[in-house]
C-alpha positions in Angstrom: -3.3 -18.6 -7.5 -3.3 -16.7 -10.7 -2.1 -12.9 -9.5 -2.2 -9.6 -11.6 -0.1 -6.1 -11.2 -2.0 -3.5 -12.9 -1.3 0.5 -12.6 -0.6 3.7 -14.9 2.6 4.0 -16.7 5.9 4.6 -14.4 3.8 3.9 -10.8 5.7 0.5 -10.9 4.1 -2.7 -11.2 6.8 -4.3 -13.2 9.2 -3.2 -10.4 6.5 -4.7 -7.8 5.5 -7.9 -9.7 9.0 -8.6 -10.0 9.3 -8.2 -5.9 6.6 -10.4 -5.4 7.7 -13.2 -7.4 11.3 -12.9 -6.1 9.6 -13.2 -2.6 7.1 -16.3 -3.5 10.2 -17.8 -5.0 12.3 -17.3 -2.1 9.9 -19.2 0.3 10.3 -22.4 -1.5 7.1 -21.7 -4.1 6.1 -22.8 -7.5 6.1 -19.4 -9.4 5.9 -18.6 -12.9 5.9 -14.4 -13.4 4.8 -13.7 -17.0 5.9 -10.6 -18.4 2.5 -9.4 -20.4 3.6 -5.7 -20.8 4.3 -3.9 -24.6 6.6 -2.9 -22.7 9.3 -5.9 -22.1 11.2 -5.1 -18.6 10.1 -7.6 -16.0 13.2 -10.1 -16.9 15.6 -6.9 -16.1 13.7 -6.1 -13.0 13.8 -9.6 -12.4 17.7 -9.5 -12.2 18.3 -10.3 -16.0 20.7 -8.7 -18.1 19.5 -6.5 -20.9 20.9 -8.8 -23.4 20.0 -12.2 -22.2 16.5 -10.8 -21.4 16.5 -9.9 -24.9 16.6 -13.0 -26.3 14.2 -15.1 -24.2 11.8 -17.2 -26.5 8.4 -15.1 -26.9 4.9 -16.5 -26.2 3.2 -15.1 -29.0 6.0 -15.9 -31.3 5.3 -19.6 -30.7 0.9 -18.9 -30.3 0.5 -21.7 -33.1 2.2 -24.6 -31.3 0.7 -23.5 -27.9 -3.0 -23.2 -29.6 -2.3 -27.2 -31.0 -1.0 -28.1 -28.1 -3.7 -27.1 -25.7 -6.6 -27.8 -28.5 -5.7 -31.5 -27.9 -8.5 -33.9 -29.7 -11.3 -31.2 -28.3 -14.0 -32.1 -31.4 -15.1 -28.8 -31.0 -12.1 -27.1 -32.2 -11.9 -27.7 -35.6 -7.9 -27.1 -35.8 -5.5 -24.4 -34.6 -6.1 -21.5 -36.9 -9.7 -21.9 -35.4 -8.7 -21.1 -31.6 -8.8 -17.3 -30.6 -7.3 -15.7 -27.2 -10.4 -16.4 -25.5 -11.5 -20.4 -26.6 -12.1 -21.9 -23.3 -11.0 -25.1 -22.9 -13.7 -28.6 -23.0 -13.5 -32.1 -22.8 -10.4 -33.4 -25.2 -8.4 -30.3 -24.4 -4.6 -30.4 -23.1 -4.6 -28.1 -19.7 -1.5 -26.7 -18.1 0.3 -27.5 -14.2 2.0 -24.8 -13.2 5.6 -24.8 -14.5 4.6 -28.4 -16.2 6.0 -30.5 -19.1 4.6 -28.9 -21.6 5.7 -26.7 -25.1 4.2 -23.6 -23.1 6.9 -24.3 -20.0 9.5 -25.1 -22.2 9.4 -21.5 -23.2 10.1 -20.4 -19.6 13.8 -19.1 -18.4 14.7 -19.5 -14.6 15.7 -16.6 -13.0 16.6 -17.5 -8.9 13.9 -19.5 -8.9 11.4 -17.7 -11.3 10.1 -19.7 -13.9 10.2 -16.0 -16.4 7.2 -16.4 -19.3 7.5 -13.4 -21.9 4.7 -12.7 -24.6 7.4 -10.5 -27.1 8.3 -7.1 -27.9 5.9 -5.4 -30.3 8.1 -5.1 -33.3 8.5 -3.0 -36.4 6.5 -5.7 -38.6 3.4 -5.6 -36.3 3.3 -1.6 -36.5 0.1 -0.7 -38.6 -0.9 -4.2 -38.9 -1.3 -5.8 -35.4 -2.5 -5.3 -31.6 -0.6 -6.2 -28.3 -3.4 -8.2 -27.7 -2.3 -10.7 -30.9 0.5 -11.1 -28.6 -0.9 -11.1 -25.3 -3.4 -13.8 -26.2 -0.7 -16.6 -25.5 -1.2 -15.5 -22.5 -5.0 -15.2 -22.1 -5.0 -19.2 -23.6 -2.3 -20.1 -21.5 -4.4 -18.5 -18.0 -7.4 -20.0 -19.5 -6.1 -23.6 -19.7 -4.0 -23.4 -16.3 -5.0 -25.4 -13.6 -3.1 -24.8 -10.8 -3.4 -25.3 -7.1 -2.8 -23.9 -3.5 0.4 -23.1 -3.0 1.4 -22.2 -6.6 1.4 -18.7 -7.9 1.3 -17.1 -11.7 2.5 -13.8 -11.3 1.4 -11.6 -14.6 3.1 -7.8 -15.0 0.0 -6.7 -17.4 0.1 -3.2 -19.7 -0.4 0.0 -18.4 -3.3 1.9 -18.0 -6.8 1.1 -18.8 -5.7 -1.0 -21.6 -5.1 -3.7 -18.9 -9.3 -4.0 -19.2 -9.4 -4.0 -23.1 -9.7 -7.8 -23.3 -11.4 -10.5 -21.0 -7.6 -11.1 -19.9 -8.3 -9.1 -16.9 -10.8 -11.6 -15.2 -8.4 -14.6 -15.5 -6.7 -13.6 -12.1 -7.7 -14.6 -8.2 -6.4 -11.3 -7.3 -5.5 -8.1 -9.0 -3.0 -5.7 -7.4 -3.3 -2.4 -8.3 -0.2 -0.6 -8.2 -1.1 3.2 -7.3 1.3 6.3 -6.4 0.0 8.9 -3.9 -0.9 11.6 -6.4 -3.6 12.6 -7.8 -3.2 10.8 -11.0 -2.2 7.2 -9.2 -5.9 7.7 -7.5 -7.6 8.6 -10.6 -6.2 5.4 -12.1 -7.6 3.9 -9.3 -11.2 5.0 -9.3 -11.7 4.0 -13.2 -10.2 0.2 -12.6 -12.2 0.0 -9.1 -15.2 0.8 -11.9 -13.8 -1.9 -14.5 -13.2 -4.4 -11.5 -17.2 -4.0 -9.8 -18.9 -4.4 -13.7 -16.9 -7.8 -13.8 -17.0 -9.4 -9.8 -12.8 -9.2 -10.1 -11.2 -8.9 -6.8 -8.6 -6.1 -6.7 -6.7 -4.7 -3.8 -4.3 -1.1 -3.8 -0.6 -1.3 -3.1 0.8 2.1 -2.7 4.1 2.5 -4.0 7.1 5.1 -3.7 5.3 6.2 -0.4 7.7 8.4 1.4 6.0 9.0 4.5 2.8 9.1 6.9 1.4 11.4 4.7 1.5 9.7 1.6 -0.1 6.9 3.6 -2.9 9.4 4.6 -3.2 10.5 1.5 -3.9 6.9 -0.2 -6.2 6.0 2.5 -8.4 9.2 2.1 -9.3 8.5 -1.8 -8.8 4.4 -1.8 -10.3 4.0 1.1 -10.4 0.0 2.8 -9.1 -1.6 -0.9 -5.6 -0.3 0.3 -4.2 -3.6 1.6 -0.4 -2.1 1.8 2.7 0.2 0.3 6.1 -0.1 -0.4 8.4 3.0 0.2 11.4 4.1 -0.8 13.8 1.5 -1.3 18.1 1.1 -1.7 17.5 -2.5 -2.2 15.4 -1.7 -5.1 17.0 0.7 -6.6 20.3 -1.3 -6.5 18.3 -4.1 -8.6 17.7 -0.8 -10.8 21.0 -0.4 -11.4 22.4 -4.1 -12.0 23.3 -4.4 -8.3 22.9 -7.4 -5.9 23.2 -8.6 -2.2 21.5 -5.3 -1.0 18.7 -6.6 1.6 15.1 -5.3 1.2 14.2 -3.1 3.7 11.9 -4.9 6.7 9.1 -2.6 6.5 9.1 -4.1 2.5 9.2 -7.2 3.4 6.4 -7.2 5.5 4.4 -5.3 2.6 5.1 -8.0 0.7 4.2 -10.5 3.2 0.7 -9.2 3.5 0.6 -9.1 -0.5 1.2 -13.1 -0.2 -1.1 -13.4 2.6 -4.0 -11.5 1.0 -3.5 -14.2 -2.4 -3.5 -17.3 0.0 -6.8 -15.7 1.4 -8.9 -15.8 -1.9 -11.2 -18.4 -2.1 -11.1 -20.0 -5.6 -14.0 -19.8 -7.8 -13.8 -22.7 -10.5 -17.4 -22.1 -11.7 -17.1 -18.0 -12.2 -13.9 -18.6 -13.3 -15.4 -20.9 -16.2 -18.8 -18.6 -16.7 -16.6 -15.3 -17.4 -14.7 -17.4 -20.2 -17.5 -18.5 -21.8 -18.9 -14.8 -21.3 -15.7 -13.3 -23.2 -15.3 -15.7 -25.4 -19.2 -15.3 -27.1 -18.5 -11.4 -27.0 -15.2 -12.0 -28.8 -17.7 -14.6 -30.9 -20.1 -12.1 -32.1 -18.3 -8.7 -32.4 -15.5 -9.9 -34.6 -14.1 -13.3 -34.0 -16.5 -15.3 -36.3 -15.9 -12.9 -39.4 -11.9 -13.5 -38.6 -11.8 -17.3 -38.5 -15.0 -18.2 -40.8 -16.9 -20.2 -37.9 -18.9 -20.1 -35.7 -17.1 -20.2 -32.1 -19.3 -20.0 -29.7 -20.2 -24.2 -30.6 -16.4 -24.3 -29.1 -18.2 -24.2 -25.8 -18.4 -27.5 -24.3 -21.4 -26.6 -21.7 -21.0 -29.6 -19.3 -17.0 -29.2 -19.1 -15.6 -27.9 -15.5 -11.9 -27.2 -14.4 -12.4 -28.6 -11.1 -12.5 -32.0 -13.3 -9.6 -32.0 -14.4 -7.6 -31.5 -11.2 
């Protein structure tokens, strides 16, 4: 299942994706957590140094060997420089198992069990010149072109705020898990990606985090209403991960939280078909508004109308 943590700045998804994919990865499951933030702190949340995290291989610093790798002998892809973040993938194309043998894989550093993806710090030489989403692309292509089954879990720590919804990155995911704090602000956040989320048919459900009581609880269920599935609260296991600390045991109210996180994934029912119609959706918006001019071609013939995933399973 392909899983999302979205929220405002600070209400701590990276802290909470990196919770959930320690859990998954505890149980004995494939995971691969993919650190799609500007904002490059899921391998230190993930238990990583700051100076091995550092130097982990970036996604969008290798986007032209993943784009010829995942092209394949696809006729309708005329070479590399011609794929853009959105090019679904069609009949020729190279798709991706989770944590397979593949360029994209190779890329990936094991942390307890975490298969760690990370799309790159935006640097001084992309200031003025370049988007996060040049960079965050890898990981639109690499979403795009993963097949992956029951039982198996990407886990993707995406940028904060509504520029989580600036791309069609936001409907690659089974589930997204919106990361709100009971404040005003965390449930303001919430009402305009519940909006984002209804346009689009994407499935999102409210964890509450740095609840300190029942009336943070109350509060959260008053303005979120029956999309809050849980809430983590204050934690000393956490905070010790904060710090560079380990061995402290998460708290077993937490762990249950998290629990009915991975039972609320398991529980989605997987949509091949939609999956496949809102690439092809993204990827002709992408065609027309500015994608075409970029490359010189005409992309939306990189549709291959009779492919299907469930094919190629």
């Amino acid at each position: 299942m392909k899983v999302a943590f979205v929220g405002k700045g600070g209400s701590g998804k990276t802290t909470l994706s990196s919770l959930f994919a320690r859990f998954v990865a505890e149980r004995g499951l494939p995971v691969v957590a993919i650190d799609a933030d500007i904002n490059q702190h899921l391998g230190a949340a993930l238990g990583l140094d700051e100076g091995r995290a550092a130097k982990l291989p970036a996604l969008g610093d290798h986007l032209p060997q993943i784009k010829e790798y995942l092209r394949g002998d696809n006729p309708r892809i005329s070479s590399a420089a011609a794929m853009v973040k959105t090019t679904p993938p069609g009949a020729g194309s190279r798709l991706l198992r989770l944590r397979g043998d593949d360029p994209v894989h190779a890329l990936a550093e094991d942390v307890d069990g975490v298969a760690l993806l990370v799309t790159g710090a935006f640097t001084e030489d992309d200031l003025g010149v370049a988007c996060y989403h040049s960079k965050t692309g890898a990981v639109e292509l690499y979403l795009n072109h993963l097949v992956d089954g029951p039982g198996e879990y990407a886990v993707v720590d995406m940028t904060a705020g509504a520029d989580a919804f600036a791309s069609g990155l936001f409907t690659r995911f089974d589930l997204t898990f919106l990361v709100a704090e009971p404040t005003r602000k965390g449930v303001s956040v919430y009402r305009q990606y519940r909006d984002y989320a209804r346009d689009h048919d994407v499935a999102i459900a409210v964890v509450g985090n740095k609840v300190q009581g029942e009336d943070d609880v109350a509060y959260l269920r008053e303005h979120v209403g029956d999309d809050l599935l849980t809430w983590i609260g204050q934690s000393a296991a956490v905070r010790a991960l904060e710090q560079g600390r380990h061995g402290v045991p998460l708290e077993v109210d937490n762990e249950r939280a998290l629990a009915r996180m991975l039972a609320a994934v398991d529980a989605c029912r997987k949509d091949w078909d939609r999956y496949q119609r809102q690439a092809v959706e993204f990827h002709v918006k992408n065609a027309r508004s500015w994608a075409n001019r970029a490359v010189g071609e005409d992309l939306e013939a990189q549709i291959d109308p009779a492919f299907r995933l469930p094919a190629a399973l």
